[in-house]
C-alpha positions in Angstrom: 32.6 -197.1 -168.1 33.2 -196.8 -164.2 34.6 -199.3 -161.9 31.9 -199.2 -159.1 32.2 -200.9 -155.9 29.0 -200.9 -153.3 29.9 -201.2 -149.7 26.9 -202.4 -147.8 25.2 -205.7 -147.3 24.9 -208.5 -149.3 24.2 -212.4 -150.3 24.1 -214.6 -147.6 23.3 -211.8 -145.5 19.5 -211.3 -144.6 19.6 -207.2 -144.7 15.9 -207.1 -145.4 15.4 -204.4 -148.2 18.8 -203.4 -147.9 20.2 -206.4 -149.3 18.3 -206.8 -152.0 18.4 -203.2 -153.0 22.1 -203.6 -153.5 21.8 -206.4 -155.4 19.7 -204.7 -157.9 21.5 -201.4 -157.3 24.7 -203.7 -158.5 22.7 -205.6 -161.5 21.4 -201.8 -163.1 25.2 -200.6 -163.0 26.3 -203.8 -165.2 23.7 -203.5 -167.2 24.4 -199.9 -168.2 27.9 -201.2 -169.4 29.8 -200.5 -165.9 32.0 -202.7 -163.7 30.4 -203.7 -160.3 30.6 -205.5 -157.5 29.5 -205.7 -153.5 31.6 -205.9 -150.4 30.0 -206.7 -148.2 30.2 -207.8 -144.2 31.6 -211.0 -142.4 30.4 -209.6 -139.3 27.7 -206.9 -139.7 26.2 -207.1 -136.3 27.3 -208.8 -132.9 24.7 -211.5 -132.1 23.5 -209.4 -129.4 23.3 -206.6 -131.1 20.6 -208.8 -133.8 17.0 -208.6 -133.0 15.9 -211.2 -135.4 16.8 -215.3 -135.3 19.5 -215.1 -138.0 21.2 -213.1 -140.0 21.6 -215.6 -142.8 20.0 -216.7 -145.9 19.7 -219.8 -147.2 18.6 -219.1 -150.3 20.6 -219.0 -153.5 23.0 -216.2 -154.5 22.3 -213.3 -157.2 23.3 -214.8 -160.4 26.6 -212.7 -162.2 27.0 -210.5 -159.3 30.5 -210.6 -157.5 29.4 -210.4 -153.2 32.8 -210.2 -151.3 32.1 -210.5 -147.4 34.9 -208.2 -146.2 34.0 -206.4 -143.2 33.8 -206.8 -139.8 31.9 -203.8 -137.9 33.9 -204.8 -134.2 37.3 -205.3 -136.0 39.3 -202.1 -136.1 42.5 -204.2 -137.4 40.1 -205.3 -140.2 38.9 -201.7 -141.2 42.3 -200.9 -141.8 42.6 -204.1 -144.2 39.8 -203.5 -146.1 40.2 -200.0 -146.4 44.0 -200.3 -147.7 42.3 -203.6 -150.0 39.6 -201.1 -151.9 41.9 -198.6 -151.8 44.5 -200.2 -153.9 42.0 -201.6 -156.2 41.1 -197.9 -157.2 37.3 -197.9 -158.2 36.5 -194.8 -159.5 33.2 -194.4 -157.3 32.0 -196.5 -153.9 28.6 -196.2 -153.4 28.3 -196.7 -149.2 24.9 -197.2 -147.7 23.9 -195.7 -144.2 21.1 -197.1 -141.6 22.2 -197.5 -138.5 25.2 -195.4 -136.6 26.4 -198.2 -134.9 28.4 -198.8 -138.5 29.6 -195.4 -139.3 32.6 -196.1 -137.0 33.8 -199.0 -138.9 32.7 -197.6 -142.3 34.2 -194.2 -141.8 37.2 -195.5 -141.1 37.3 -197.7 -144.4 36.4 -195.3 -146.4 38.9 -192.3 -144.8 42.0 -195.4 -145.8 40.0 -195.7 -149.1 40.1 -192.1 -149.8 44.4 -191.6 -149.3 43.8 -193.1 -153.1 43.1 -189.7 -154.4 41.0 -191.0 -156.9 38.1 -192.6 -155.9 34.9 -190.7 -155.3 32.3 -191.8 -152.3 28.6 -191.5 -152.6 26.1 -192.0 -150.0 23.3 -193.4 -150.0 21.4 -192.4 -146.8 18.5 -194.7 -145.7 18.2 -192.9 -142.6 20.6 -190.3 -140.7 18.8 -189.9 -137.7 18.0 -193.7 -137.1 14.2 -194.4 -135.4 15.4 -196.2 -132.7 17.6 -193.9 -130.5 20.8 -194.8 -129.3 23.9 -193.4 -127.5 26.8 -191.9 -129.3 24.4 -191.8 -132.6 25.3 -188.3 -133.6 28.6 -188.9 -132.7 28.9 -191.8 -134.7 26.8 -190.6 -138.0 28.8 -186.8 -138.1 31.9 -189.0 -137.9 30.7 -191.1 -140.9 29.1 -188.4 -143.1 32.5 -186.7 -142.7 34.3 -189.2 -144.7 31.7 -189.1 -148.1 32.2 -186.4 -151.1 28.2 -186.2 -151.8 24.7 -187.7 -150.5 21.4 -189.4 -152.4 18.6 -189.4 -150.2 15.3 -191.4 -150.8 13.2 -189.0 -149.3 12.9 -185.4 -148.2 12.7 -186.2 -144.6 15.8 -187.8 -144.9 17.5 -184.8 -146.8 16.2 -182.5 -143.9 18.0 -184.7 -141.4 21.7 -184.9 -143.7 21.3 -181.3 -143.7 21.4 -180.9 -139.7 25.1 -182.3 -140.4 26.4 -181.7 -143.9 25.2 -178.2 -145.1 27.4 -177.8 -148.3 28.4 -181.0 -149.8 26.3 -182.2 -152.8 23.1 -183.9 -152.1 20.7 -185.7 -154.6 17.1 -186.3 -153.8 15.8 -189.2 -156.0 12.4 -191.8 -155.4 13.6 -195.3 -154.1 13.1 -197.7 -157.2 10.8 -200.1 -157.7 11.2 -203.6 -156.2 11.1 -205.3 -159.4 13.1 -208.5 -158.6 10.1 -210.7 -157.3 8.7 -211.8 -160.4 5.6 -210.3 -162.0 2.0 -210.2 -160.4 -0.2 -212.9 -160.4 -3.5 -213.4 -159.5 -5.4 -213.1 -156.3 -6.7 -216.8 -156.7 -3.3 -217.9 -157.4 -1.4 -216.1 -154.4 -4.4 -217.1 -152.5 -4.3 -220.8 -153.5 -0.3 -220.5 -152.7 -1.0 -219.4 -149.3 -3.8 -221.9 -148.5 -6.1 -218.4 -147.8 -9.6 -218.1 -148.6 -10.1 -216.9 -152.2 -13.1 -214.4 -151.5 -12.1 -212.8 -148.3 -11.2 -209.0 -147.4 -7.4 -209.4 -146.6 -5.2 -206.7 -146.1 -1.2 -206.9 -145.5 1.2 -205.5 -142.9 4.7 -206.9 -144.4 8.0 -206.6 -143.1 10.3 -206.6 -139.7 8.3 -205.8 -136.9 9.5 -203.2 -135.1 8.0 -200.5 -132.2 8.4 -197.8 -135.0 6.0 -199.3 -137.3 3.4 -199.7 -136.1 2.2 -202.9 -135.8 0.2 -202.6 -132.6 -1.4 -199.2 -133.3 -3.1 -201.2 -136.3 -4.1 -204.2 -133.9 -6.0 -201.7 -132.2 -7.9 -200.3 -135.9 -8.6 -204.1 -136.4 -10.9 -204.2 -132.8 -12.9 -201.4 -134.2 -16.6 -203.2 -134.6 -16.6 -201.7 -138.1 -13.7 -203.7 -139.1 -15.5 -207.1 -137.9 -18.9 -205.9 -139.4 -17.0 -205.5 -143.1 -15.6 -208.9 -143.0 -11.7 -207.3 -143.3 -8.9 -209.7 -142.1 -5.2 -208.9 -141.5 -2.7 -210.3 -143.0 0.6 -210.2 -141.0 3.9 -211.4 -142.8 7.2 -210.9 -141.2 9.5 -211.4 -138.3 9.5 -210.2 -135.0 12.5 -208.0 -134.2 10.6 -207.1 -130.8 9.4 -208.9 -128.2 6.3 -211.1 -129.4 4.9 -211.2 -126.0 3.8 -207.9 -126.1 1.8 -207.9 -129.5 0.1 -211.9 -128.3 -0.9 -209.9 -125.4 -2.7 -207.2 -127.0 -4.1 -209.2 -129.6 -5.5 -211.6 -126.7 -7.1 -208.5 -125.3 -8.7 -206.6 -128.4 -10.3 -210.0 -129.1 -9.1 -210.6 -132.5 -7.2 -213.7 -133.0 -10.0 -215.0 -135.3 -10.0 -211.3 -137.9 -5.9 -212.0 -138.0 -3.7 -214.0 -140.5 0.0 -214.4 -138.6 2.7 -215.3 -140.6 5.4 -214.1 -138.7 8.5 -215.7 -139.8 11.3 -214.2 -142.2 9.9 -214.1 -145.9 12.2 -215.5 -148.6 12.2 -213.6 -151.4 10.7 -216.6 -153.6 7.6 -216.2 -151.4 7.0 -212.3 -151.7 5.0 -211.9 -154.8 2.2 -214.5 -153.4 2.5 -211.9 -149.9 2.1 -209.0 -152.1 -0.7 -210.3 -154.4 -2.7 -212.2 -152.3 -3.7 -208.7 -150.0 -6.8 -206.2 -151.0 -4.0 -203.5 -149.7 -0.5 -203.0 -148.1 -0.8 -200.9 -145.2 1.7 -199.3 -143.4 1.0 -198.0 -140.0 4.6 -196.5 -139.1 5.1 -194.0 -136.0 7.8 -192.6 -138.0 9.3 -193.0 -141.2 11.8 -191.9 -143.7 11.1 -193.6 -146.6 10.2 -197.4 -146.8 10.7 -199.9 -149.2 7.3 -201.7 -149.1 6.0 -198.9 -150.6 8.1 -199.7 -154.3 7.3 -203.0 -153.5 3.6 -202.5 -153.5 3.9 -200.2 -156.3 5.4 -202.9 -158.6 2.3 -205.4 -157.8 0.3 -202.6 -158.2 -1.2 -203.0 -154.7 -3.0 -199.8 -153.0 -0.9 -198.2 -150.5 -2.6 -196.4 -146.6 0.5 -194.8 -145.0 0.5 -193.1 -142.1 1.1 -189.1 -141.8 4.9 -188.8 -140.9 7.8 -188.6 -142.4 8.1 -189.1 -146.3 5.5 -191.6 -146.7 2.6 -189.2 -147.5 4.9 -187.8 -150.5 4.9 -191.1 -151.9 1.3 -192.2 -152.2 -0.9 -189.2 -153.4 -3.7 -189.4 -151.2 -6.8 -190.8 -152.8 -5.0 -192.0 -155.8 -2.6 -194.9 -155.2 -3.7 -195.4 -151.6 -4.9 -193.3 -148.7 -3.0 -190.9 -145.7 -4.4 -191.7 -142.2 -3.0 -190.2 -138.6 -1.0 -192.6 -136.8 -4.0 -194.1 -134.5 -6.2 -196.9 -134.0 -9.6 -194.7 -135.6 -7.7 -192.9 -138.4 -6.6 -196.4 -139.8 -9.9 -197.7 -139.7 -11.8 -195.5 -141.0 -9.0 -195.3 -144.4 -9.0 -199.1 -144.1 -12.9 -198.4 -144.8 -12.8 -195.8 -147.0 -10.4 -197.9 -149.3 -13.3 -200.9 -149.5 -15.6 -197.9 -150.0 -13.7 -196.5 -152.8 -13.0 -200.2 -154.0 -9.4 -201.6 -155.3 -10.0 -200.8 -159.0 -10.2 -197.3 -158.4 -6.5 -196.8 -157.5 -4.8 -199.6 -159.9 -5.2 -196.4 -162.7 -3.3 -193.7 -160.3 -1.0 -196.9 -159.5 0.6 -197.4 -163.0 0.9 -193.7 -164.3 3.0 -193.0 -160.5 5.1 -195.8 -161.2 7.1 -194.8 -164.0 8.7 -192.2 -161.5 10.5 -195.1 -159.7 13.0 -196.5 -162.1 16.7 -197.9 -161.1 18.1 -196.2 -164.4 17.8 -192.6 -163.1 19.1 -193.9 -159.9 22.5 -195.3 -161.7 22.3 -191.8 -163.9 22.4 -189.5 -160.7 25.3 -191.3 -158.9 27.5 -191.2 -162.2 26.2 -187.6 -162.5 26.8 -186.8 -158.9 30.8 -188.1 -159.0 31.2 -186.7 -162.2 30.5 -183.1 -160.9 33.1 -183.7 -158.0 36.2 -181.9 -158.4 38.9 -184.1 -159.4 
């Protein structure tokens, strides 16, 4: 048995699929008969720095799972505490997650006091090394943080690629981001529907998640004007917050002329609400510039939803084209004609494909490779 402690965010803070991943992350390790907990941040991001309205949940915390909010990113008197705290407390592995260089400054440095231990082994798991919104001092700041870990785990190869620029010898893991399997189990269309106060019988298909300029949202507002898309009855379903300016998508939904073929529920989704998101929609689509991995894609994959991703970055590995969902070119004429294709094809013709590719995506191998992966450090 290992005494693991994950260093990333955590209840009440609102990381979006971060958060939530750790939670499981943390509830897999207990179950396989190991110690875990979280620490987490009192200050993850300055309010300016925060593109959303809060950063705060209100909902209740993870049952039997120990969230200690220790860190605060602008603090450099506080890295030194909390480094010299975890240090002392000797866990045999810390799994630290990376998204954004803006923290590797304040994690680096945690982790280098953490590390004067001799004993304790750091993992990383990298969501992103090179982030998708560019910033200055990024490189900087990531080489200075990747510096201070023993060995990687990367969710997609895209992402390994990108470690690989920096770190060329130290141990690195490649393994599928796990199914989001927290939400409850499916339910019907008509219930979902019913939940949502949406029409039982329409086409509806979902764009979940933060918006941001990297995903896509507009570039799919532009499929939707396509006369093809009016024609076919097809409605879009839009459920997340803004971490943009709103003006700018009002403004170009004003001028494609299809207020009336859109469903906008653009406010932060509690997690009790995201199994009625998920199956209420004909399809999750993901119209993303650029991409590492994602986690709406597990997440569709446990409500057994059809998945169109766009052609970059590791998306494409993750939904076999034509099988669990469709590829399409990031542009307004690619994604509608998939979007048609998949009505063509019809929704029971993936849900086959959809369970058999599941089973790769379970949180057990992801607990067995970061044992694995510190047990093959030298000592």
């Amino acid at each position: 048995m290992s005494n693991i402690i994950i260093i990333g965010p955590g209840h009440p803070l609102r990381g979006g699929g971060i958060t939530t991943f750790n939670h499981r992350l943390a509830r897999e390790f207990l179950q396989s008969g190991h110690k875990c907990s979280i620490c987490s941040f009192s200050l993850q991001y300055p309010s300016f720095f925060f593109p959303g309205k809060t950063q705060y949940s209100d909902e209740p915390a993870p049952e039997g799972i120990e969230v200690r909010p220790l860190i605060n990113s602008i603090n450099p008197l506080n890295w030194i505490k909390v480094g010299k705290l975890i240090s002392s407390e000797k866990p045999d592995i810390v799994v630290v997650r990376f998204w954004i260089p803006f923290l590797g400054i304040a994690l680096g440095n945690i982790l280098r006091r953490i590390k004067k231990n001799h004993h304790t082994k750091i993992i990383c798991i990298a969501d992103n090394i090179i982030p998708h919104e560019h910033r200055p001092g990024d490189r900087t700041f990531t080489r200075f943080f990747l510096k201070s870990c023993d060995a990687f785990i990367t969710m997609s190869e895209k992402v390994m690629n990108d470690l690989r620029v920096f770190e060329k010898n130290k141990p690195a893991r490649l393994v599928n981001h796990p199914l989001y399997d927290i939400f409850g189990e499916a339910i019907t269309k008509e219930e979902a529907r019913k939940k949502l106060n949406l029409p039982p019988n329409e086409k509806i298909i979902l764009f979940f998640g933060f918006i941001r300029s990297y995903k896509g949202l507009d570039i799919l507002l532009q499929a939707m004007a396509d006369p093809r898309i009016r024609k076919n009855g097809i409605k879009l379903l839009v459920a997340g917050e803004f971490y943009e300016n709103e003006k700018y998508y009002r403004d170009l939904i004003k001028k494609s002329g299809i207020d009336d073929l859109l469903i906008l529920k653009t406010h932060f989704i509690p997690d009790k609400d995201v199994r009625y998101y998920l199956c209420t929609a004909d399809l999750v689509i993901q119209p993303y510039r650029n991409a590492t991995q994602s986690g709406v894609t597990p997440l569709a994959y446990h409500f057994e939803k059809p998945i169109i991703v766009t052609n970059v970055g590791g998306l494409p590995s993750l939904v076999p084209h034509e099988k669990v969902g469709l590829v399409a070119d990031p542009e307004p004429l690619a994604l509608a004609e998939a979007i048609l294709r998949f009505y063509e094809l019809g929704e029971n013709y993936f849900i086959p494909h959809l369970r058999t590719e599941k089973l790769k995506y379970s949180w057990a191998n992801m607990v067995r490779t970061i044992i694995q992966l510190a047990d093959d450090l030298p000592k």
